[in-house]
Every structure is written in structure tokens, then in C-alpha cells.
N, CA, C and O atoms as a Tinker XYZ file with bonds, in Angstrom:
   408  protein
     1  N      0.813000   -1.185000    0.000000    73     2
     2  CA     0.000000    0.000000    0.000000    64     1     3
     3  C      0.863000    1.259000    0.000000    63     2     4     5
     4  O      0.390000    2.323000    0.398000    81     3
     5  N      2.204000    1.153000   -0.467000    73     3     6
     6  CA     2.851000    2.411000   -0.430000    64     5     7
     7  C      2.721000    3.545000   -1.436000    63     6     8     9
     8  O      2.929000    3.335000   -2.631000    81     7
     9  N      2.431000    4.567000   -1.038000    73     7    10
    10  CA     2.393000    5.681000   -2.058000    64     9    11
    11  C      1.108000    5.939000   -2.211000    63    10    12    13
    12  O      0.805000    6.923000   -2.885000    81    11
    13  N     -0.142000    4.947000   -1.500000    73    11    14
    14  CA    -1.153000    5.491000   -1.305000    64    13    15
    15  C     -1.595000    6.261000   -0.085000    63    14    16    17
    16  O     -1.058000    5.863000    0.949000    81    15
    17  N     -2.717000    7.596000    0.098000    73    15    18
    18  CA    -2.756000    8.312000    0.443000    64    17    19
    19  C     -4.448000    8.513000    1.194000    63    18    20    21
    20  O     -5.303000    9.286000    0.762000    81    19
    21  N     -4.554000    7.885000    2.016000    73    19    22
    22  CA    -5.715000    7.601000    3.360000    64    21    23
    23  C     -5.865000    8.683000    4.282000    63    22    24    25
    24  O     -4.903000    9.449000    4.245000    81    23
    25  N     -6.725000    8.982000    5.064000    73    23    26
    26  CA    -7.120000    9.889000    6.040000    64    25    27
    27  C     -6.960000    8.223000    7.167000    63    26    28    29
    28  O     -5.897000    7.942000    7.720000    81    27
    29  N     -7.628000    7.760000    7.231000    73    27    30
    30  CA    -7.394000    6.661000    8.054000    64    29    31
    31  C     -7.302000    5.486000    7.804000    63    30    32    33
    32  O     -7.572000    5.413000    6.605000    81    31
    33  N     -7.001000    4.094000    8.326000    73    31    34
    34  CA    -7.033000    3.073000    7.313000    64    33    35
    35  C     -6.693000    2.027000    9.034000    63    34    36    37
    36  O     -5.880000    2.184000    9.945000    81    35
    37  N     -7.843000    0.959000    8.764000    73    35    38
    38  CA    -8.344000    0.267000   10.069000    64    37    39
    39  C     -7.179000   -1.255000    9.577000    63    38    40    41
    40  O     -7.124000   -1.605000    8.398000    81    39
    41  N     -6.588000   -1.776000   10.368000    73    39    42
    42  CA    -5.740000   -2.498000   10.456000    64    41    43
    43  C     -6.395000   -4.321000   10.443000    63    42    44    45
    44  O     -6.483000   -4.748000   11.594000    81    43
    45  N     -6.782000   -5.245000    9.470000    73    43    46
    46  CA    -7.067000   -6.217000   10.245000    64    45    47
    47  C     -6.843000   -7.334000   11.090000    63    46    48    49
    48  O     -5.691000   -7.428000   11.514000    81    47
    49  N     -7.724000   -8.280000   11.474000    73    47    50
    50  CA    -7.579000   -8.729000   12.890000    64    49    51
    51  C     -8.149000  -10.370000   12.414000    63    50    52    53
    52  O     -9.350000  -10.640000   12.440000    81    51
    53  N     -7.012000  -11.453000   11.957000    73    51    54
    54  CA    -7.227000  -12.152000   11.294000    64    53    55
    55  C     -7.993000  -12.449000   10.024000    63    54    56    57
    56  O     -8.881000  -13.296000    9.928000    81    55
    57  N     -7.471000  -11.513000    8.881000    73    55    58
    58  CA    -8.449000  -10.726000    7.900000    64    57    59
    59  C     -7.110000  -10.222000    7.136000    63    58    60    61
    60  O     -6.059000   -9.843000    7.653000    81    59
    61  N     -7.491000  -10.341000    5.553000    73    59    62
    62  CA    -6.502000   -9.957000    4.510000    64    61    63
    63  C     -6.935000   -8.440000    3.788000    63    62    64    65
    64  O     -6.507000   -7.776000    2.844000    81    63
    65  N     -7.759000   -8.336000    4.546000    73    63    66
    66  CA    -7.895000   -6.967000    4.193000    64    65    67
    67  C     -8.872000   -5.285000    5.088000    63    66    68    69
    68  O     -9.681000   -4.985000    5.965000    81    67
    69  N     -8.078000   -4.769000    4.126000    73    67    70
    70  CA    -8.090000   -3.220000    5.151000    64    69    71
    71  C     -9.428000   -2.638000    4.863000    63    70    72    73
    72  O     -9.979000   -2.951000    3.807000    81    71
    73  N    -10.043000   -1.774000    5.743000    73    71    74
    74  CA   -11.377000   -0.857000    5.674000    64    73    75
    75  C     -9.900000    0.510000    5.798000    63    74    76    77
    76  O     -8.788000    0.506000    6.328000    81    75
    77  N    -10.658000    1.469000    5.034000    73    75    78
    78  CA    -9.911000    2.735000    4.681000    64    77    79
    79  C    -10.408000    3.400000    4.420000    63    78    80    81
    80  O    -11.132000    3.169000    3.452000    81    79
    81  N    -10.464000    4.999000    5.138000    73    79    82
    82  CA   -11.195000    6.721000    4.552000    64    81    83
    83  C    -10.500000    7.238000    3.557000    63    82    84    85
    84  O     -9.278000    7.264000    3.699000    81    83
    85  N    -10.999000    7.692000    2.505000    73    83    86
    86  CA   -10.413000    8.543000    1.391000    64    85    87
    87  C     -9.957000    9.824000    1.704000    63    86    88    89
    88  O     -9.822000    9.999000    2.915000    81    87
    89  N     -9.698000   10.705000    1.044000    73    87    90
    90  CA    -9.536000   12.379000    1.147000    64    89    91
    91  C    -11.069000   12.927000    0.968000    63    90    92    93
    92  O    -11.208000   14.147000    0.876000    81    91
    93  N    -11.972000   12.270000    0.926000    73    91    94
    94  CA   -13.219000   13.046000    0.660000    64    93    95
    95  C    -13.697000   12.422000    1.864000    63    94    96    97
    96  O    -14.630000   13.158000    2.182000    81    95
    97  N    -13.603000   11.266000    2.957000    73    95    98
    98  CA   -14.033000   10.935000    4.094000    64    97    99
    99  C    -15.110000    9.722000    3.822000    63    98   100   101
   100  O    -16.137000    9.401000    4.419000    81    99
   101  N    -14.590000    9.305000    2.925000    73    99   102
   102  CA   -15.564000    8.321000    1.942000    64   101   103
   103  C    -15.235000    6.788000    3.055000    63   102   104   105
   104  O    -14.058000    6.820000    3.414000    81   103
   105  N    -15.699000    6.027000    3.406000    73   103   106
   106  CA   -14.966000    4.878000    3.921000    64   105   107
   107  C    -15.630000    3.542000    2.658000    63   106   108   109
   108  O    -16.682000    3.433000    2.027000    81   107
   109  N    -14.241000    2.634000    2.774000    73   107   110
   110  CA   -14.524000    1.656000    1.241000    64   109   111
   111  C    -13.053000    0.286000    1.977000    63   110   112   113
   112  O    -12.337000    0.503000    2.955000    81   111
   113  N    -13.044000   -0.510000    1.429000    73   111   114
   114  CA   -12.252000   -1.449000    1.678000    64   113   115
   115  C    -11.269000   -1.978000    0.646000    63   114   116   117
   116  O    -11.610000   -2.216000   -0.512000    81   115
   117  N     -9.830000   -2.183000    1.187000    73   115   118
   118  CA    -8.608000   -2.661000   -0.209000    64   117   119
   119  C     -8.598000   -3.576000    0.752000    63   118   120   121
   120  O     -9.015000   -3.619000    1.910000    81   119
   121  N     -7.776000   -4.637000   -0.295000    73   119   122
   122  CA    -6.370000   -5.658000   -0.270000    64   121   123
   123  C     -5.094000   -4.905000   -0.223000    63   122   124   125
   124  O     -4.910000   -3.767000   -0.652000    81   123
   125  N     -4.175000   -5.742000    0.394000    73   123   126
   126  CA    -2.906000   -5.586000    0.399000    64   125   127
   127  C     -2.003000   -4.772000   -0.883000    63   126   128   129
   128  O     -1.028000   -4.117000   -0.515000    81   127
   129  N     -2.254000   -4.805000   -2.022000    73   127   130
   130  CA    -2.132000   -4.151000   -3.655000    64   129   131
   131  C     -2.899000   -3.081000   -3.621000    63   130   132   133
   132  O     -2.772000   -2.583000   -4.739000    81   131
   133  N     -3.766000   -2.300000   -2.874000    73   131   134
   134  CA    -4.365000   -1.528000   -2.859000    64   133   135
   135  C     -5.559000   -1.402000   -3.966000    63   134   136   137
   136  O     -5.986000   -0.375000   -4.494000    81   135
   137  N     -5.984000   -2.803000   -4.165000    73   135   138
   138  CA    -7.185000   -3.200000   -5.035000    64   137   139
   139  C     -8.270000   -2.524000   -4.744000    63   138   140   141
   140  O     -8.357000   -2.665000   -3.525000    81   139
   141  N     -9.365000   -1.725000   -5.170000    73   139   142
   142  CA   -10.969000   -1.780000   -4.219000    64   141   143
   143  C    -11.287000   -3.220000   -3.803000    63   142   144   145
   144  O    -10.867000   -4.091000   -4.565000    81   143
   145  N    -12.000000   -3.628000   -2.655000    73   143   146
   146  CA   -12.693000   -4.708000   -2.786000    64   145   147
   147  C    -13.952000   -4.081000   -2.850000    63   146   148   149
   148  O    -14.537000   -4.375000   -3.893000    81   147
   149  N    -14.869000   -2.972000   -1.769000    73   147   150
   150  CA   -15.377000   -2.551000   -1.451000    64   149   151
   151  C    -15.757000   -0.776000   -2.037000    63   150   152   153
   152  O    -15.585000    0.136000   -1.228000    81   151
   153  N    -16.130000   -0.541000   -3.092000    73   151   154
   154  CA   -16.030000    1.081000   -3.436000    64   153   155
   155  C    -16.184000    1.954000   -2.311000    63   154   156   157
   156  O    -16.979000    1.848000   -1.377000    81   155
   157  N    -15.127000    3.024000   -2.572000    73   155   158
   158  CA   -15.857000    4.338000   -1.503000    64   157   159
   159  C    -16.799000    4.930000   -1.714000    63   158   160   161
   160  O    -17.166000    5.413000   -2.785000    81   159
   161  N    -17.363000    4.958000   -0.569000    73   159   162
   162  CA   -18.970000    5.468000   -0.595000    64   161   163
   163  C    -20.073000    4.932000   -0.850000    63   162   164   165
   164  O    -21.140000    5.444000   -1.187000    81   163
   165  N    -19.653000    3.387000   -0.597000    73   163   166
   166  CA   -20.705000    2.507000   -1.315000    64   165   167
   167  C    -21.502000    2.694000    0.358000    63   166   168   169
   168  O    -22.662000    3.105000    0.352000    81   167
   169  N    -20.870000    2.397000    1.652000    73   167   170
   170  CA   -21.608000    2.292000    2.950000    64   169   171
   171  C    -20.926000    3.739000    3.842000    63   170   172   173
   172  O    -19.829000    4.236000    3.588000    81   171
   173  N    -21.925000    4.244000    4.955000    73   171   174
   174  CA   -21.445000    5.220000    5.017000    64   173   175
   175  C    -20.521000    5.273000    6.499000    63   174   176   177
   176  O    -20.205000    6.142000    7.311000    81   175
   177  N    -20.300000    3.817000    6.325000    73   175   178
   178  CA   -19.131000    3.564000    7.615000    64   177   179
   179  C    -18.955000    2.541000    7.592000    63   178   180   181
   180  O    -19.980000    1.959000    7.235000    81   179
   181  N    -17.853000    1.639000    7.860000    73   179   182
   182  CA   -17.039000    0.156000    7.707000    64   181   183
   183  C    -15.830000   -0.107000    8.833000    63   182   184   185
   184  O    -14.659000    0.270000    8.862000    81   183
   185  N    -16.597000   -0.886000    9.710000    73   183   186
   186  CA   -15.745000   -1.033000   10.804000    64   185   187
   187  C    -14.077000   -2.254000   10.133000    63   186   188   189
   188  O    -14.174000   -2.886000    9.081000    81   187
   189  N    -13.050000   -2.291000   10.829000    73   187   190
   190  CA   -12.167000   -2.686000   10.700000    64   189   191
   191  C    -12.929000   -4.347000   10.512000    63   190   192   193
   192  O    -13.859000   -4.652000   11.259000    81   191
   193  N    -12.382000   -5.395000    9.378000    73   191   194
   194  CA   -12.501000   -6.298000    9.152000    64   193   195
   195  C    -11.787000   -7.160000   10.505000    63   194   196   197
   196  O    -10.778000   -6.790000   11.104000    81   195
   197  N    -12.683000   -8.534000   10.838000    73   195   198
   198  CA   -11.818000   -9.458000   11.887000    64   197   199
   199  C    -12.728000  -11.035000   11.775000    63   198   200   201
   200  O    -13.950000  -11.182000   11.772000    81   199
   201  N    -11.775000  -11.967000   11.699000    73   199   202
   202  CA   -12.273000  -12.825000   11.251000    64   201   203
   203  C    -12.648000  -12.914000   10.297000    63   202   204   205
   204  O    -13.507000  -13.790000   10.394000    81   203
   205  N    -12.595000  -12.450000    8.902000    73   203   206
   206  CA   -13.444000  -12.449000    7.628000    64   205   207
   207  C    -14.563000  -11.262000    7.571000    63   206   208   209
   208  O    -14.989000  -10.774000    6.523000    81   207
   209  N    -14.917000  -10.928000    8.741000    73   207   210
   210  CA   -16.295000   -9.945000    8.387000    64   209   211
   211  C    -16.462000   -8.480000    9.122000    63   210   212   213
   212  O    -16.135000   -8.191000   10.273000    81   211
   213  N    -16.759000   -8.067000    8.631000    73   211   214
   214  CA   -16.990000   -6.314000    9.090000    64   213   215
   215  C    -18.139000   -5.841000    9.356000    63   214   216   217
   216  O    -18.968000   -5.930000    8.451000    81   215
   217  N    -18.508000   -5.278000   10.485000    73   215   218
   218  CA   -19.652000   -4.476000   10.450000    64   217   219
   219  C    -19.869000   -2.843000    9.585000    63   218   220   221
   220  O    -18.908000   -2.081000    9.475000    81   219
   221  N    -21.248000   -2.493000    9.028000    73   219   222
   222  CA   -21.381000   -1.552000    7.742000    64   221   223
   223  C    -22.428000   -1.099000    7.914000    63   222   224   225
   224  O    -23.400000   -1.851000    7.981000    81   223
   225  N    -22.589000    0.497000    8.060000    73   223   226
   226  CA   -23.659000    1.168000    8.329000    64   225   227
   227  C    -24.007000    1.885000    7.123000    63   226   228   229
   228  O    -23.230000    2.278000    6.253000    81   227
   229  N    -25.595000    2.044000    7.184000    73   227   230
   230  CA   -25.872000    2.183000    5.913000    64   229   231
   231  C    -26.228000    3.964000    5.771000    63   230   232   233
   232  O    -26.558000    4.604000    6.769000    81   231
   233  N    -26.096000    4.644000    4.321000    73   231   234
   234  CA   -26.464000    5.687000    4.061000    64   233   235
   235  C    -27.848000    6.450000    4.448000    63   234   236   237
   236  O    -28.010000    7.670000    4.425000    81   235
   237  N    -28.697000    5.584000    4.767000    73   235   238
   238  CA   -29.853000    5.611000    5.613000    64   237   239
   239  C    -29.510000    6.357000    7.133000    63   238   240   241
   240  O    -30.266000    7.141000    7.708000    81   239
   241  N    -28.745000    6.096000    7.411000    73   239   242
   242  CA   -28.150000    6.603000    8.880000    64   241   243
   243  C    -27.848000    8.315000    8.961000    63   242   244   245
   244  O    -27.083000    8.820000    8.140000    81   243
   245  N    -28.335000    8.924000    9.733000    73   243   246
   246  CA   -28.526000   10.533000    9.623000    64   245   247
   247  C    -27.786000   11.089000   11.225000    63   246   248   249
   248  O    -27.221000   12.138000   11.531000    81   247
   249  N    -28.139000    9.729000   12.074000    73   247   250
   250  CA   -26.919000   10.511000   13.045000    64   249   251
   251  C    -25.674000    9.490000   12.954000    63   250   252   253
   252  O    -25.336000    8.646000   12.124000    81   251
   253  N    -25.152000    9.936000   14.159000    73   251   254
   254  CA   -23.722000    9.405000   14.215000    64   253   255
   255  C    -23.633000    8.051000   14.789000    63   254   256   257
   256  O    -24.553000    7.519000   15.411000    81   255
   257  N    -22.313000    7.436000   14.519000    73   255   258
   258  CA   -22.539000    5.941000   14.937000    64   257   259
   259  C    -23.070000    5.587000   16.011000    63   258   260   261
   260  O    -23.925000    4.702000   16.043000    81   259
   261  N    -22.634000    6.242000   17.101000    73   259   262
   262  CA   -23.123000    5.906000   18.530000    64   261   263
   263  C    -24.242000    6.244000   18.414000    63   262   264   265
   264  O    -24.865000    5.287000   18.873000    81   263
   265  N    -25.270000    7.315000   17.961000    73   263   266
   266  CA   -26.886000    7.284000   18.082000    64   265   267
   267  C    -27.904000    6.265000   17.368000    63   266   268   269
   268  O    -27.718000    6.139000   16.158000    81   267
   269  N    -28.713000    5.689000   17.803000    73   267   270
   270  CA   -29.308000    4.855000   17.323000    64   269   271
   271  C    -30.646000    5.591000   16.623000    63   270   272   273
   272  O    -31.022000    5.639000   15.452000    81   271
   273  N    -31.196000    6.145000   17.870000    73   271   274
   274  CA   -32.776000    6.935000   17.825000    64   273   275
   275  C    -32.662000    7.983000   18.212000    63   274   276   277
   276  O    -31.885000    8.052000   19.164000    81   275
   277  N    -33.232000    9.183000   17.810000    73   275   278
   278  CA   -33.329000   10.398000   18.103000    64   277   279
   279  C    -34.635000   11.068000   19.329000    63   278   280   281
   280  O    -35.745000   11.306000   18.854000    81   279
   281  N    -34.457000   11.264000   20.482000    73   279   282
   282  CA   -35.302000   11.736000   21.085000    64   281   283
   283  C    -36.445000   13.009000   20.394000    63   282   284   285
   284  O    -36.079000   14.152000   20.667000    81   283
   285  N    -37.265000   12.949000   19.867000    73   283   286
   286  CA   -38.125000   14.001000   19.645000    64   285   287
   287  C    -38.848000   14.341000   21.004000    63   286   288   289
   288  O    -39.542000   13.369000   21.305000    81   287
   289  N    -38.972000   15.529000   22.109000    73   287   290
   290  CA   -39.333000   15.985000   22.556000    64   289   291
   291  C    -39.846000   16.908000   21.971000    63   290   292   293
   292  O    -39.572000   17.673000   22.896000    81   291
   293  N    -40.592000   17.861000   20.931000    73   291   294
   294  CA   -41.038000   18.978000   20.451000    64   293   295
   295  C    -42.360000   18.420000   19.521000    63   294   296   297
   296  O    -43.052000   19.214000   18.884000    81   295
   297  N    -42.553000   17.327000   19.527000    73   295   298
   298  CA   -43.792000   16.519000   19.056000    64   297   299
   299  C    -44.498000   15.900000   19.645000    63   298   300   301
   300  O    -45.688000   15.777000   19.357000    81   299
   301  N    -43.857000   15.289000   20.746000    73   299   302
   302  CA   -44.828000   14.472000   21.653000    64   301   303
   303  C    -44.727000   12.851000   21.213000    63   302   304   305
   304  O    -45.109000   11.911000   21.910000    81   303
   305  N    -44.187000   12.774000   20.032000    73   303   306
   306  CA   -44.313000   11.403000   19.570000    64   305   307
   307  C    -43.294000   10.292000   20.492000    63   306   308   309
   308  O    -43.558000    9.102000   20.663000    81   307
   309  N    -42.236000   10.923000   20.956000    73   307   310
   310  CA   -41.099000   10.016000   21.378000    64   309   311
   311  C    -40.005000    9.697000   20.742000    63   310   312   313
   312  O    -39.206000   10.630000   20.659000    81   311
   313  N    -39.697000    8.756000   20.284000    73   311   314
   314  CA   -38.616000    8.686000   19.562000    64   313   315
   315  C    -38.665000    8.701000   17.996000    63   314   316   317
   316  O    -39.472000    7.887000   17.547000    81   315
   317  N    -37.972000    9.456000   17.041000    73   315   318
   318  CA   -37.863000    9.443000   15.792000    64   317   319
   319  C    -37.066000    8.773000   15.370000    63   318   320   321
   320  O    -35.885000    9.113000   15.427000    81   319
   321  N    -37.634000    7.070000   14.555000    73   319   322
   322  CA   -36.900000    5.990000   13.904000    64   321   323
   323  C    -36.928000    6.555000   12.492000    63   322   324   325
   324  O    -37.284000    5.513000   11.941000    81   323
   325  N    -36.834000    7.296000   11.648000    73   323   326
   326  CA   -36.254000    8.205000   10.645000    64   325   327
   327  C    -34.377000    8.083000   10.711000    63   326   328   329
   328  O    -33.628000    7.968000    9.741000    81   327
   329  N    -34.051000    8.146000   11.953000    73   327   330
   330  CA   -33.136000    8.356000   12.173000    64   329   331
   331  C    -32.019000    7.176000   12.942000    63   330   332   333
   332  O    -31.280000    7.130000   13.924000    81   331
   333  N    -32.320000    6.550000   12.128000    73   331   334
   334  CA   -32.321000    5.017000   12.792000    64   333   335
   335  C    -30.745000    4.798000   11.692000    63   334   336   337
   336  O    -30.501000    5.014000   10.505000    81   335
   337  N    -30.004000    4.298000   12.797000    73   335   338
   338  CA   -28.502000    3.278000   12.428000    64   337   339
   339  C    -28.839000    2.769000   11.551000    63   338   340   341
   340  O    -29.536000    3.716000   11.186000    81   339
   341  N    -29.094000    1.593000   10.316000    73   339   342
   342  CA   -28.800000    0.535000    9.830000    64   341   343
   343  C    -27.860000   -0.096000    9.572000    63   342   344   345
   344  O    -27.243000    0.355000    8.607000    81   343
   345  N    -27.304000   -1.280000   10.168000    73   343   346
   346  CA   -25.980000   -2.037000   10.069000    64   345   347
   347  C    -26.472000   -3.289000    9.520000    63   346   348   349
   348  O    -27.605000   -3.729000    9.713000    81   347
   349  N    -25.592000   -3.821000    8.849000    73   347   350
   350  CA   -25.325000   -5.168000    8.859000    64   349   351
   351  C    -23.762000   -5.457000    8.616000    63   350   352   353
   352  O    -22.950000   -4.605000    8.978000    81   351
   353  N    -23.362000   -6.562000    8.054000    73   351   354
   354  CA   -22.704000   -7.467000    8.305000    64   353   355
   355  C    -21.851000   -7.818000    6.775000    63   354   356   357
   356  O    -22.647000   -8.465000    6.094000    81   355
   357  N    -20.614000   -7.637000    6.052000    73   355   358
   358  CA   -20.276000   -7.714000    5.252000    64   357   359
   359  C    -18.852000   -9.145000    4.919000    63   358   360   361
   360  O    -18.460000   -9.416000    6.054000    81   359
   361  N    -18.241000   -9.823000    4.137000    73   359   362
   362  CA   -17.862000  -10.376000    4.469000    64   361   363
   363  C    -16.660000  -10.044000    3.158000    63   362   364   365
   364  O    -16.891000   -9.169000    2.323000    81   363
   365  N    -15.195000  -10.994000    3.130000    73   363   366
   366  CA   -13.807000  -10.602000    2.503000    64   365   367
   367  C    -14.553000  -10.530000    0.903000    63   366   368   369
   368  O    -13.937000   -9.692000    0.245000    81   367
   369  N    -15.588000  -11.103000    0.166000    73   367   370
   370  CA   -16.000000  -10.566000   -1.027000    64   369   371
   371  C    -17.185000   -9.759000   -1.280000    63   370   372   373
   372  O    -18.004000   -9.615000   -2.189000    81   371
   373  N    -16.929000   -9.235000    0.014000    73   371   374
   374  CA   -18.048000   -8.072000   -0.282000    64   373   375
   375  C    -19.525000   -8.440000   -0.276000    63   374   376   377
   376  O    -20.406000   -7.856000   -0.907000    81   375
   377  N    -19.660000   -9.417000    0.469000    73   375   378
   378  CA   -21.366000   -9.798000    0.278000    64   377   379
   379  C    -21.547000   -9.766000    1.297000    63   378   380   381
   380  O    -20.784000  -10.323000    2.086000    81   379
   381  N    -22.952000   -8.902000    1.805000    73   379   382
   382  CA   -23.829000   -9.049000    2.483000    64   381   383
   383  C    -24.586000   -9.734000    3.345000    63   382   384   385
   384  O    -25.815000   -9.790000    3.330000    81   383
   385  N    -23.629000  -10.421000    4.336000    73   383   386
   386  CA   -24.217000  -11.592000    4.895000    64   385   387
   387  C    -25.035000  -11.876000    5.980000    63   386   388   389
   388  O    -25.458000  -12.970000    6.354000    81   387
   389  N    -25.269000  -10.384000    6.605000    73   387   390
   390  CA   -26.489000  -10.110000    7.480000    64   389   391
   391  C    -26.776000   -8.403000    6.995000    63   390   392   393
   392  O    -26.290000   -7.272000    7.025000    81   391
   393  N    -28.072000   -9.295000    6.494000    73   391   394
   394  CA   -28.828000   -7.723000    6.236000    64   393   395
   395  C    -29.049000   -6.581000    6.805000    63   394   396   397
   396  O    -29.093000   -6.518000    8.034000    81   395
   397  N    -29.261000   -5.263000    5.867000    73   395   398
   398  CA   -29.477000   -4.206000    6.997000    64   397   399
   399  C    -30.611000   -4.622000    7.890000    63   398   400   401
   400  O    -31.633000   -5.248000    7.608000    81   399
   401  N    -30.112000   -4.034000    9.252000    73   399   402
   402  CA   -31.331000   -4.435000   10.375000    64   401   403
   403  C    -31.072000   -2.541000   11.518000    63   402   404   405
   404  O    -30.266000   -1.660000   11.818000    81   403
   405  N    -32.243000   -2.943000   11.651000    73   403   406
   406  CA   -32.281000   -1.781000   13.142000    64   405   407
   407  C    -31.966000   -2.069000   14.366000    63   406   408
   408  O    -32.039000   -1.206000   15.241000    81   407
């Protein structure tokens, strides 16, 4: 991976390959050759690969990782699932092996 140029780049943990932020803050996944496996910007967050699989939050997601649900107090309704995480579960060729879930 030399001579390429990351904002961050997650190390793996029995796993041949890297989750990595672009210069635009894009997160996407290489191999060792600095292949795509994963395009940037395909998910809008990609935890470090371990064991074969990564957790992947989806573009659907409007707050930040740690928020799940948004308290609406100014409606009365309670919580706003609008604003809901979606993760699932990705694996070393890129497939989808637990669906987005809430």
C-alpha cells in the first residue's frame, strides 16, 4: 500500500484486508495491492474487518454511529426511527451476509 494516500485506514484482525477513509471521508475497503474490494462510498461507515467480516452502516443513517434513535421531545411522539442506524454485516467478497437491520 505504499504511495497510497488515506485519512485513516483500520488495520485487520485475522483478515486480509483493510477498511480505509479517502480524502473526501468516503470509507470503502482494499487488499494488500491496494485493489478496491469494497467502493468508496458505497456504505457510510465500515468497521475494521476481523475474522473475515466487518460491520457496515448504511447511508440511511442521519446521526452518528453511537446514536441509534433520536429523542423528539417537540412533538410528543417520542422517539424518531427516521433516524435510525442501519448495520449489517459484510464479508472478505463483499457480500452481504447479514442484512441491513435496526
Amino acid at each position: 500500500m505504499a504511495g497510497m494516500n488515506f485519512k485513516q485506514i483500520k488495520n485487520p484482525i485475522n483478515s486480509s484486508l483493510y477498511t480505509a477513509q479517502d480524502n473526501q471521508y468516503r470509507w470503502g475497503v482494499i487488499d494488500s495491492n491496494g485493489n478496491t474490494i469494497v467502493p468508496f462510498g458505497k456504505y457510510a461507515w465500515i468497521d475494521g474487518f476481523q475474522n473475515g467480516f466487518a460491520k457496515v452502516i448504511s447511508h440511511e443513517d442521519t446521526s452518528s454511529p453511537n446514536i441509534i434513535a433520536i429523542f423528539d421531545n417537540g412533538t410528543n411522539k417520542g422517539f424518531n426511527f427516521t433516524k435510525v442506524a442501519k448495520q449489517g454485516i459484510i464479508n472478505e467478497s463483499a457480500e452481504e451476509v447479514l442484512p441491513f437491520r435496526i
